[in-house]
DSSP file (Angstrom, degrees, kcal/mol; ACC not computed):
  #  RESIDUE AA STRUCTURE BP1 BP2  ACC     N-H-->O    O-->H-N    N-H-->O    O-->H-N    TCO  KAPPA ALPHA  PHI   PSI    X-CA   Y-CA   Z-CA
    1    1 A X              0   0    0      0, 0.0    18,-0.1     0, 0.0     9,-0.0   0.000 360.0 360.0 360.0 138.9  -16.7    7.8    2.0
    2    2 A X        -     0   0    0     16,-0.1     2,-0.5     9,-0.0     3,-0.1   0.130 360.0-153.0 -43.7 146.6  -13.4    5.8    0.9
    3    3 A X     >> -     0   0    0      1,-0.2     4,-1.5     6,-0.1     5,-1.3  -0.951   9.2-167.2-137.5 127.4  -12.9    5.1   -2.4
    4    4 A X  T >45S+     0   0    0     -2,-0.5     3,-0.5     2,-0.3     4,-0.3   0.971  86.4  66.0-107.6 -48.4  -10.6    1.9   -2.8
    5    5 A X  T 345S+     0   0    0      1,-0.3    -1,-0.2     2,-0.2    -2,-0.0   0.891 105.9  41.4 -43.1 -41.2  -10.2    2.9   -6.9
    6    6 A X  T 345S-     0   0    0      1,-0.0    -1,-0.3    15,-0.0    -2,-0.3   0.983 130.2-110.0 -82.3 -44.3   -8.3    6.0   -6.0
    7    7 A X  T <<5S+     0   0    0     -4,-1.5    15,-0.7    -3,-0.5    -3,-0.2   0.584  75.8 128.7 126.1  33.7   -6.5    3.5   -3.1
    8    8 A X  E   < -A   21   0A   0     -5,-1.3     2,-0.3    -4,-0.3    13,-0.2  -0.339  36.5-170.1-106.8-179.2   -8.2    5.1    0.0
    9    9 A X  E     -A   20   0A   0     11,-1.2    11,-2.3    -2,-0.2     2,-0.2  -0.927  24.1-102.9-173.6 152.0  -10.1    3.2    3.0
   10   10 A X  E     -A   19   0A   0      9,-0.3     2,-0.3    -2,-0.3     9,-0.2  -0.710  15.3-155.1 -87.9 152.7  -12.2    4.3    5.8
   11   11 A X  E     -A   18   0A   0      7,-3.4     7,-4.3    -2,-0.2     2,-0.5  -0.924  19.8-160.9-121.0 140.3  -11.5    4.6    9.5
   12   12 A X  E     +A   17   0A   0     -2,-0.3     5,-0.2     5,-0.2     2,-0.2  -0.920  18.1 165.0-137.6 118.0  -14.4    4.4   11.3
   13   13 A X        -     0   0    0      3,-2.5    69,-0.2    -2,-0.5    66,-0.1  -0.622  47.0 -83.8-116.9-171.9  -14.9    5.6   15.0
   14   14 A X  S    S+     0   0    0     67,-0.4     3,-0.1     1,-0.2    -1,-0.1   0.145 116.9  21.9 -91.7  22.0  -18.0    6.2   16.9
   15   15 A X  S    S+     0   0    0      1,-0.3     2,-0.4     0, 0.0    -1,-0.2   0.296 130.3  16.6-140.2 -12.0  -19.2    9.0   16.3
   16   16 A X        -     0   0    0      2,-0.0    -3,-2.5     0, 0.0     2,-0.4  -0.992  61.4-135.9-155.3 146.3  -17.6   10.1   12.7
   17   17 A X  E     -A   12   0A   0     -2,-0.4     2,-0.3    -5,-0.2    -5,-0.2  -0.887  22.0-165.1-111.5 152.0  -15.7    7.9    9.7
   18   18 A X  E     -A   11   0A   0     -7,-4.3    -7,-3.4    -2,-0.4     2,-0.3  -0.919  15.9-126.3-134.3 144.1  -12.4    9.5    8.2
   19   19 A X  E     -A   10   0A   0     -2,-0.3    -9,-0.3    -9,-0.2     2,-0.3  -0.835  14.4-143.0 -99.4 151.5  -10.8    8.4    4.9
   20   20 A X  E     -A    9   0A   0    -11,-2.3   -11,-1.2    -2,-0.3     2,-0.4  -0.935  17.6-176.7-146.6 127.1   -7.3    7.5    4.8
   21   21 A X  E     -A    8   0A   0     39,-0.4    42,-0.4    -2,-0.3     2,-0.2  -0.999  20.6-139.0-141.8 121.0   -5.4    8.4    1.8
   22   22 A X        -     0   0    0    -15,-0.7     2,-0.3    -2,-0.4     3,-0.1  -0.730  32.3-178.0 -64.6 129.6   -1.2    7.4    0.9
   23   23 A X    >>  -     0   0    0      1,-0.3     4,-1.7    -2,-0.2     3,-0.7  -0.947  33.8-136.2-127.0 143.3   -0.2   10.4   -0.5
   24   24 A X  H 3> S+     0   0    0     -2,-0.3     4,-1.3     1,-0.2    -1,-0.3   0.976 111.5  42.5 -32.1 -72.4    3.6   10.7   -1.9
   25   25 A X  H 3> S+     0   0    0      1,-0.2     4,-3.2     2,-0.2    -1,-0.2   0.527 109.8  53.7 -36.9 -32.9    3.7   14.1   -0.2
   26   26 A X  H <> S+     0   0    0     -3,-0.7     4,-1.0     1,-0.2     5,-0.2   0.996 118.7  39.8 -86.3 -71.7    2.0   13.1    3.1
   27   27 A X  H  X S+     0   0    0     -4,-1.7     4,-2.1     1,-0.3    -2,-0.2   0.542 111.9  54.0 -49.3 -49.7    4.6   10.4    3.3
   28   28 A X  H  X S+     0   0    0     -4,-1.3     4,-4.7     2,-0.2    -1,-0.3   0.966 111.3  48.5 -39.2 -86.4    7.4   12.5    2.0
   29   29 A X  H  < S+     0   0    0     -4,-3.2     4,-0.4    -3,-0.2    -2,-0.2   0.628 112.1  45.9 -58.3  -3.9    6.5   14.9    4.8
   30   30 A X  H >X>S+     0   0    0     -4,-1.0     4,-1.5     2,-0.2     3,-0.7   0.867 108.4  54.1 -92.9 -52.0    6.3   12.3    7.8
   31   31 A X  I >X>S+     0   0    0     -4,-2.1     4,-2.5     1,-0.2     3,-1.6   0.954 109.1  49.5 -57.4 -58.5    9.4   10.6    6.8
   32   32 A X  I 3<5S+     0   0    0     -4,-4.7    -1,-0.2     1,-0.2    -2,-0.2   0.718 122.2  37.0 -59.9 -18.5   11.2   14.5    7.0
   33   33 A X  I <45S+     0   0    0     -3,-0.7    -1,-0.2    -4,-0.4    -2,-0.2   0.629 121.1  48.5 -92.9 -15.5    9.4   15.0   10.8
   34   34 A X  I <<5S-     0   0    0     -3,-1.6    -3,-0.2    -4,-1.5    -2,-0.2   0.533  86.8-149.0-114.7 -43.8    9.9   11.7   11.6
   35   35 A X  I  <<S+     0   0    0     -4,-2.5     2,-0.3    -5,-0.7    -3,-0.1   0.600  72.0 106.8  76.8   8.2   13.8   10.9   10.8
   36   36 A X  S   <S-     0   0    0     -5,-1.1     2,-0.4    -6,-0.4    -1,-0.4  -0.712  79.5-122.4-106.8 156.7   12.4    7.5   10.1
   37   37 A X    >>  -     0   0    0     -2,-0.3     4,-0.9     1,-0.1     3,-0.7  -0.794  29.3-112.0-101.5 154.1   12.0    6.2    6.8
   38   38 A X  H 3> S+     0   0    0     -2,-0.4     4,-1.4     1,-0.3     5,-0.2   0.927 120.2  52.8 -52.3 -34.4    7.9    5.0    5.8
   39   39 A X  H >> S+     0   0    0      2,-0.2     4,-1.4     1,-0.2     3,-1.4   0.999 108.5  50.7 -62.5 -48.8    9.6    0.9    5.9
   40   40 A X  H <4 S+     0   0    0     -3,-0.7    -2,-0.2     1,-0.3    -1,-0.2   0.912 113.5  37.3 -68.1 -48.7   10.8    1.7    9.0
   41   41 A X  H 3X S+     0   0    0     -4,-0.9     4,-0.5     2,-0.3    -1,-0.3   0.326 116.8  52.4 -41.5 -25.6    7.5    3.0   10.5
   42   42 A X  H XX S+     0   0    0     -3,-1.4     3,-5.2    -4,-1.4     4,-0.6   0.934 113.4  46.8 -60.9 -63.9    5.1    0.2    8.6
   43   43 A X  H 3X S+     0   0    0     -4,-1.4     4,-0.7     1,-0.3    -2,-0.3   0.423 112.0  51.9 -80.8 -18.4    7.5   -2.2   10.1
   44   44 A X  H 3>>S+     0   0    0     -5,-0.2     5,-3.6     2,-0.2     4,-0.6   0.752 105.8  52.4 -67.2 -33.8    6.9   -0.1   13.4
   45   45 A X  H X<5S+     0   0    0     -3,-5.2     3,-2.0    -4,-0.5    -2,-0.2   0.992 110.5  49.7 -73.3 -45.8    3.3   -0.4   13.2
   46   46 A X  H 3<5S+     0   0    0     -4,-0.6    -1,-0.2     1,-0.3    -2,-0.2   0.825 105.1  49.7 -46.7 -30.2    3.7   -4.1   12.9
   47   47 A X  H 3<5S-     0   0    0     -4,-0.7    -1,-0.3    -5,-0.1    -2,-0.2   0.479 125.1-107.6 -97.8  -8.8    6.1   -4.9   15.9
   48   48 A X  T <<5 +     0   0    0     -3,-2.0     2,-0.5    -4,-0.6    -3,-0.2   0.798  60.9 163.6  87.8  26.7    2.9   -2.3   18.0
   49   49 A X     >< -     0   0    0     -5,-3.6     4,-2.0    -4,-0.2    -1,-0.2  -0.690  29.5-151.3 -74.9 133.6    5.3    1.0   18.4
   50   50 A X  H  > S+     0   0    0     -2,-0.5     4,-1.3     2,-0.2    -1,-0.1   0.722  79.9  54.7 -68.1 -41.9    3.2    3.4   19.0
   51   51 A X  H  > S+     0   0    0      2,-0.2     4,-2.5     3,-0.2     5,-0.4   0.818 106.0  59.5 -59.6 -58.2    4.6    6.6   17.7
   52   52 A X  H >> S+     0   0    0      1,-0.2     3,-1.9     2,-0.2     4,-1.2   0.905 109.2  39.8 -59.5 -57.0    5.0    5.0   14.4
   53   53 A X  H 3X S+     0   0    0     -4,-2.0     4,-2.7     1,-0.3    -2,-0.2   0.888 114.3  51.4 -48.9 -32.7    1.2    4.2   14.0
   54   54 A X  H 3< S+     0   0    0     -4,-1.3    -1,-0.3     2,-0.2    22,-0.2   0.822 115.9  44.2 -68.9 -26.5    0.1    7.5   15.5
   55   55 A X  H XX S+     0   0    0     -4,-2.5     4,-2.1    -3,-1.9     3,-1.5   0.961 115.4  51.4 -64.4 -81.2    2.8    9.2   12.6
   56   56 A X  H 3X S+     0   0    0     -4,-1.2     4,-1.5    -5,-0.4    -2,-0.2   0.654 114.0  39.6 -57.5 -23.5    1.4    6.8   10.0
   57   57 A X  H 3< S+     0   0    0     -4,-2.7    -1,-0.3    -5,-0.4    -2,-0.1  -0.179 111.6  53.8-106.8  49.0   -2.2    7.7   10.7
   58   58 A X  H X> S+     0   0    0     -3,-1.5     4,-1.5    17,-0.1     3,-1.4   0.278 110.5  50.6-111.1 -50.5   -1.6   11.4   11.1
   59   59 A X  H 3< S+     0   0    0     -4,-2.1     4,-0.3     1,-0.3    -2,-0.2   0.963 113.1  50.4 -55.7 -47.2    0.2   11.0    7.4
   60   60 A X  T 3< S+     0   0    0     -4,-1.5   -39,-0.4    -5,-0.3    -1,-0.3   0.134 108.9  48.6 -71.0  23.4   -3.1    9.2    6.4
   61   61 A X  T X> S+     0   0    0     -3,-1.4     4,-2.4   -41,-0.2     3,-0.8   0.409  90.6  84.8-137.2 -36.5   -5.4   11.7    7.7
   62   62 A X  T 3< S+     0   0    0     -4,-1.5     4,-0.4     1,-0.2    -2,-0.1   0.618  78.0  50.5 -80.3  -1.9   -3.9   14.4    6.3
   63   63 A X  T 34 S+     0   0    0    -42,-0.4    -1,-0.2    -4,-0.3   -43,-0.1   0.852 126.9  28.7 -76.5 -31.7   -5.2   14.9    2.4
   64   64 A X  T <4 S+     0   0    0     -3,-0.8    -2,-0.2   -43,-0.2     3,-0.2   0.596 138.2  19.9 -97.8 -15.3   -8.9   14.7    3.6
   65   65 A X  S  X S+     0   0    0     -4,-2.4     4,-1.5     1,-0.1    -3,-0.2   0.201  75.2 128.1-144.6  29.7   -8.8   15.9    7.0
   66   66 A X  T  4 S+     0   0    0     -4,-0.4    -1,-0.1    -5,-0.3    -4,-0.1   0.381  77.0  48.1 -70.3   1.5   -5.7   18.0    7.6
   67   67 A X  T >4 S+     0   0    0     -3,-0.2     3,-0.5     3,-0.0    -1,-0.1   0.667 111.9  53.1 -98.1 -54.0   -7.2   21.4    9.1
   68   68 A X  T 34 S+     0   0    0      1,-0.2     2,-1.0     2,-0.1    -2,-0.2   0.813 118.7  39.3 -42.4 -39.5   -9.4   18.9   11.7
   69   69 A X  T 3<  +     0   0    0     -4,-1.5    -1,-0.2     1,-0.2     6,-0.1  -0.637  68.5 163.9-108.7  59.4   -5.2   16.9   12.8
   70   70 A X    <   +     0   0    0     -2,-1.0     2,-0.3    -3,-0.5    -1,-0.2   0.555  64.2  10.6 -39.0 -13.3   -3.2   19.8   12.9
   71   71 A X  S  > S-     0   0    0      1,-0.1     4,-0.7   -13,-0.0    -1,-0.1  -0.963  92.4 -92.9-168.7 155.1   -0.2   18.0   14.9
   72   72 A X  H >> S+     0   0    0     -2,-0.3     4,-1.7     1,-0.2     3,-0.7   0.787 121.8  61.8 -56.9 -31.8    0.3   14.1   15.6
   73   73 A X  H 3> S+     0   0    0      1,-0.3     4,-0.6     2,-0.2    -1,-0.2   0.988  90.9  61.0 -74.2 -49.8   -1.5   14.6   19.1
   74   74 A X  H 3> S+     0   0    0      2,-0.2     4,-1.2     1,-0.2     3,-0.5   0.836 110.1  49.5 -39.4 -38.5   -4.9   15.7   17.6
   75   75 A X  H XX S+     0   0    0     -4,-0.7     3,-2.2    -3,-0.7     4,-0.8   0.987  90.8  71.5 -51.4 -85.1   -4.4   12.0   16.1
   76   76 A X  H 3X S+     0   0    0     -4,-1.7     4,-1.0     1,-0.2    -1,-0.2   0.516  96.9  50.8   5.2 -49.7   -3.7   10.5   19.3
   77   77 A X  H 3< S+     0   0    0     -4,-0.6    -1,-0.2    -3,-0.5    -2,-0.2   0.813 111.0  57.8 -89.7 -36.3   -7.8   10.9   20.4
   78   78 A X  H XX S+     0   0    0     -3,-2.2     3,-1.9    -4,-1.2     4,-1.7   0.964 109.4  34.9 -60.6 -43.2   -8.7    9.3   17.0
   79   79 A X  H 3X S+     0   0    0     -4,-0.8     4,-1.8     2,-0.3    -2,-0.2   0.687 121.8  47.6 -73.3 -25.2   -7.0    6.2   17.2
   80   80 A X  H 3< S+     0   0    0     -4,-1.0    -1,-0.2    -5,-0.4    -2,-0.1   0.380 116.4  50.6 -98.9  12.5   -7.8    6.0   21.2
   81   81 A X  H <4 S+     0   0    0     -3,-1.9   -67,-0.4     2,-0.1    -2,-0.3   0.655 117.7  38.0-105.9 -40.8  -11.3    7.0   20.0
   82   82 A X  H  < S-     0   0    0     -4,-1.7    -3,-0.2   -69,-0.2    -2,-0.2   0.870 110.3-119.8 -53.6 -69.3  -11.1    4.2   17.5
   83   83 A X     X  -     0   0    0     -4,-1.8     4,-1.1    -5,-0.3     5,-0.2  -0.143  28.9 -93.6 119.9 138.2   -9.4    1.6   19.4
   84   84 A X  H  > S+     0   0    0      1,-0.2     4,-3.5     2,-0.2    -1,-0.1   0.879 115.1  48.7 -34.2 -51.2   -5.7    0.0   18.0
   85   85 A X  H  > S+     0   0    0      1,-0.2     4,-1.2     2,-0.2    -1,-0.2   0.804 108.7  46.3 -86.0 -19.9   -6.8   -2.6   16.2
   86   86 A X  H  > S+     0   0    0      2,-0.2     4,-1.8     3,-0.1    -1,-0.2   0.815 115.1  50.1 -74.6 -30.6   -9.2   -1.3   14.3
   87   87 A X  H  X S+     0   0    0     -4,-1.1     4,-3.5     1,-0.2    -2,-0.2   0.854 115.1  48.2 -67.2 -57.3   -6.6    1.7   13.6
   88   88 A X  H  X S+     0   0    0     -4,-3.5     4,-1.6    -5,-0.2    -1,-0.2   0.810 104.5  54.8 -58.8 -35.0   -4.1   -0.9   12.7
   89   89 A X  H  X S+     0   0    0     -4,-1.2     4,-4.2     2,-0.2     5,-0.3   0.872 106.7  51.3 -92.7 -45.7   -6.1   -3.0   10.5
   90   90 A X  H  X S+     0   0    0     -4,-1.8     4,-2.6     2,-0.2     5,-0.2   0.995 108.1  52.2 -35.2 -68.0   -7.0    0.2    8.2
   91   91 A X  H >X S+     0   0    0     -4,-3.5     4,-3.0     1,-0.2     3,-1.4   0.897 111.4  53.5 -49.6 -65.1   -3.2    1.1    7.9
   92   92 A X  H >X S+     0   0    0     -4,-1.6     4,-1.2     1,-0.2     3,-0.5   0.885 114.1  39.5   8.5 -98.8   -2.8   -2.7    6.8
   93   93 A X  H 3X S+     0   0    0     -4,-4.2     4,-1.9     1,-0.3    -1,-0.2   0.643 108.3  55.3 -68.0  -1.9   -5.1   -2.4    4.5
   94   94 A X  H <X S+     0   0    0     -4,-2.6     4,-2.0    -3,-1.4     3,-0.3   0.946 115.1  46.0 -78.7 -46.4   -4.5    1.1    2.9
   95   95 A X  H XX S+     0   0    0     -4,-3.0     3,-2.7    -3,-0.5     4,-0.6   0.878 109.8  51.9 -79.3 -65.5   -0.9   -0.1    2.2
   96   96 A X  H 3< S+     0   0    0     -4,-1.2    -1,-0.2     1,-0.3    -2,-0.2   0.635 114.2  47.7 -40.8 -26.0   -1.9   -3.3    0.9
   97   97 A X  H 3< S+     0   0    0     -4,-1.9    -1,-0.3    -5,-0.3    -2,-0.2   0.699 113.7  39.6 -47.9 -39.1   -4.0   -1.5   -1.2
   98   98 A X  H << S+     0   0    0     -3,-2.7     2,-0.4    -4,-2.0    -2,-0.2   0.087  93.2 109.0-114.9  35.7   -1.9    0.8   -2.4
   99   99 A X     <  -     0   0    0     -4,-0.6     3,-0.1    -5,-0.2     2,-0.1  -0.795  69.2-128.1-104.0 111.8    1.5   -2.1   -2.7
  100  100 A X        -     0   0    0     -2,-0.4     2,-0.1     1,-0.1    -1,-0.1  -0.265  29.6 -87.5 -76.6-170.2    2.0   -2.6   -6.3
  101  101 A X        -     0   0    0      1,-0.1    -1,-0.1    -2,-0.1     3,-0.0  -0.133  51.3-104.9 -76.5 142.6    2.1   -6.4   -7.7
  102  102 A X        -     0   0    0     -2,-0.1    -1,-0.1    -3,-0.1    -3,-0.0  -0.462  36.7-115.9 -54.6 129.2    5.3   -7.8   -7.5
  103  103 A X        -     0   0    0      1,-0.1     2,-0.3    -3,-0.0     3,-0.1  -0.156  37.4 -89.9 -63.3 173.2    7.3   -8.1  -10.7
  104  104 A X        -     0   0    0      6,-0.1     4,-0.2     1,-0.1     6,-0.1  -0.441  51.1 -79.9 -81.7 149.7    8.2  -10.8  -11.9
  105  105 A X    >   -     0   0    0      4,-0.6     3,-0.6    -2,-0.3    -1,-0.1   0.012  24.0-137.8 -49.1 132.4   11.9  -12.9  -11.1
  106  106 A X  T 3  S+     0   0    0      1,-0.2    -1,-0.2     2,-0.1    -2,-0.1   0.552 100.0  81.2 -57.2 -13.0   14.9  -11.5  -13.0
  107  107 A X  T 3  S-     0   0    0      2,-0.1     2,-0.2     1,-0.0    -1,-0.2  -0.320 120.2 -96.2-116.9  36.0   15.6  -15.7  -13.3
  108  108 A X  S X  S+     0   0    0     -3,-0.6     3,-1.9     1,-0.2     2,-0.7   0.285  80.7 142.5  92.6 -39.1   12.9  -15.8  -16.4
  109  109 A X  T 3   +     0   0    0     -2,-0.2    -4,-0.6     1,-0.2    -1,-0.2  -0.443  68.1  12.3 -60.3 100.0   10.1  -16.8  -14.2
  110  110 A X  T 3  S+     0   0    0     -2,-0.7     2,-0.5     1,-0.3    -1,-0.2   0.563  99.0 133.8  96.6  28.0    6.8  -15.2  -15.4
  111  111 A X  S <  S-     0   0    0     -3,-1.9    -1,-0.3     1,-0.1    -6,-0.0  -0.851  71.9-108.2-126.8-172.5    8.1  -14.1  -18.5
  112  112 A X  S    S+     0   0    0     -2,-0.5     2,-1.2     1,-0.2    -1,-0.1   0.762  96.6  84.5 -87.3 -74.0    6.9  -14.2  -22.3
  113  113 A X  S    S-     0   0    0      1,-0.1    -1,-0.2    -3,-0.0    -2,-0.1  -0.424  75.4-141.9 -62.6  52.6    9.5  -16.9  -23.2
  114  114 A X        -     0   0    0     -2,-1.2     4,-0.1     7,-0.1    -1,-0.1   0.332  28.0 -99.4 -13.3 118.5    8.5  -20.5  -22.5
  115  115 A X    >   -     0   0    0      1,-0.1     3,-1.0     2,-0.1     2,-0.1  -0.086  48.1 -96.6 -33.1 151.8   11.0  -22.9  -21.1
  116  116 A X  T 3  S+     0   0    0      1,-0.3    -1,-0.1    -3,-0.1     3,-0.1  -0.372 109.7  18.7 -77.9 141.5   12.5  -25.1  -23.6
  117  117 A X  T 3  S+     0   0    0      1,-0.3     2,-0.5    -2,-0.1    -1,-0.3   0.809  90.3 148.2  79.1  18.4   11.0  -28.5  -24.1
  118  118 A X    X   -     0   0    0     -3,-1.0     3,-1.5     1,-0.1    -1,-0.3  -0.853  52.0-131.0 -98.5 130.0    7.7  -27.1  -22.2
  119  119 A X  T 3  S+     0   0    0     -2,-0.5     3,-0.5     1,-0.2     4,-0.3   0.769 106.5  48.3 -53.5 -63.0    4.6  -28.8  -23.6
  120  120 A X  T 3   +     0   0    0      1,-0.2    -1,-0.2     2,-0.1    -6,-0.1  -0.042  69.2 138.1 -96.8  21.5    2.6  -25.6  -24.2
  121  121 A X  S <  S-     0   0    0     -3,-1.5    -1,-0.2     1,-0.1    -7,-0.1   0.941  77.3-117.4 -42.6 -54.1    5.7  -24.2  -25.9
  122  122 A X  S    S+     0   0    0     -3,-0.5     7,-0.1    -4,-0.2    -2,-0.1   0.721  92.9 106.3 116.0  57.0    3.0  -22.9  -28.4
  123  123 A X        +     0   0    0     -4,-0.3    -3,-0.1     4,-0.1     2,-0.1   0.359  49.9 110.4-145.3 -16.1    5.1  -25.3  -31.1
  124  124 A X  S >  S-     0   0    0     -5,-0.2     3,-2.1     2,-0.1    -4,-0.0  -0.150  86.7 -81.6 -85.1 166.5    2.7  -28.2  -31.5
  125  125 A X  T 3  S+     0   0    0      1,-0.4    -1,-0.0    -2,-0.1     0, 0.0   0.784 122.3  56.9 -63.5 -50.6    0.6  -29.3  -34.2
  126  126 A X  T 3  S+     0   0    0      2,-0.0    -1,-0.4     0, 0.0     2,-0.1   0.245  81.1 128.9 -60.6  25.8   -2.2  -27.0  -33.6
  127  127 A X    <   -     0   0    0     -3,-2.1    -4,-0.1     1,-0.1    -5,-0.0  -0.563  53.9-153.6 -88.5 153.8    0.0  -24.1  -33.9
  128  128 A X        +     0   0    0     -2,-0.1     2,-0.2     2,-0.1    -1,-0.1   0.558  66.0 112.3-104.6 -14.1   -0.8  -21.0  -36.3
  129  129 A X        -     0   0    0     -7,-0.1     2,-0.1     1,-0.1    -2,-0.1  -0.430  44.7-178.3-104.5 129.9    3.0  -20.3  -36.4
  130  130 A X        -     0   0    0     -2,-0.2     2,-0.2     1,-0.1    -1,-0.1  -0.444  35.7 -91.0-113.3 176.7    5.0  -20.9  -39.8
  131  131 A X        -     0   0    0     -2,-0.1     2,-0.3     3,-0.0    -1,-0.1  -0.640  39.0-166.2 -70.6 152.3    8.8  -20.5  -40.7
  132  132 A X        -     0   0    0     -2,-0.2     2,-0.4     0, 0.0     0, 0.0  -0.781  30.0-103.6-125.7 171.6    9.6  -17.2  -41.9
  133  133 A X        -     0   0    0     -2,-0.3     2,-0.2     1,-0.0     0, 0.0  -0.783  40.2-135.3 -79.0 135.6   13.1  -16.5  -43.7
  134  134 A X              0   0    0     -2,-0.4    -1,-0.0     1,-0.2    -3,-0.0  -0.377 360.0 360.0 -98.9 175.8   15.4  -14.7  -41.1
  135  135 A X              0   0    0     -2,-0.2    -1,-0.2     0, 0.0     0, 0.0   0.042 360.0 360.0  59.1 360.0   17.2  -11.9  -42.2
């Protein structure tokens, strides 16, 4: 069973569920068989190419189940065992799982420094915060 803490997910077909795990390496090695890079190939699975999603869940199969998928066709019977969307919706959610948070804007926004003249400057009469001498 999937363990979303480690950044895994189940795929679930009818007769057996398989866990889908991002691994650098797995990724690494798809990209070098593939000639594509893993953006190009998400961005494949979205637009419904077929090859990429069958390459991305062959990549995803392969830390937990790699002697059963020996080659991208051994995939092929999961995912038409599966169904598409269900196949698709996994891959979805494994990278959205495993997408860190966005930083924050280079333009200031979300960062420790308050805007000037901002109400909750942390400057106001209940404030803990004294002059010190600078230097």
């Amino acid at each position: 069973m999937a363990n979303p803490e480690r950044g895994e997910v189940d795929l679930a077909t009818p007769t057996k569920t398989y866990t889908l795990e991002l691994t650098t390496n797995a990724m690494c090695a798809m990209e070098k068989r593939t000639g594509r890079t893993f953006g190009q190939l998400l961005n494949g699975i979205m637009a419904l190419d077929i090859s990429a999603l069958r390459s991305l869940t062959y990549a995803v199969l392969q830390p937990h189940h790699g002697r059963e998928f020996p080659n991208e066709e051994a995939v092929g019977r999961v995912i038409d065992s599966a169904k598409m969307g269900p196949v698709k919706t996994a891959l979805v959610e494994l990278f959205t799982l495993n997408t860190p948070p966005d930083e924050p804007s280079p333009n200031g926004s979300g960062s420790a420094n308050p805007r000037a003249g901002a109400a909750d400057a942390g400057t106001g009469d209940s404030s803990t915060s004294t002059d010190a001498p600078s230097g």
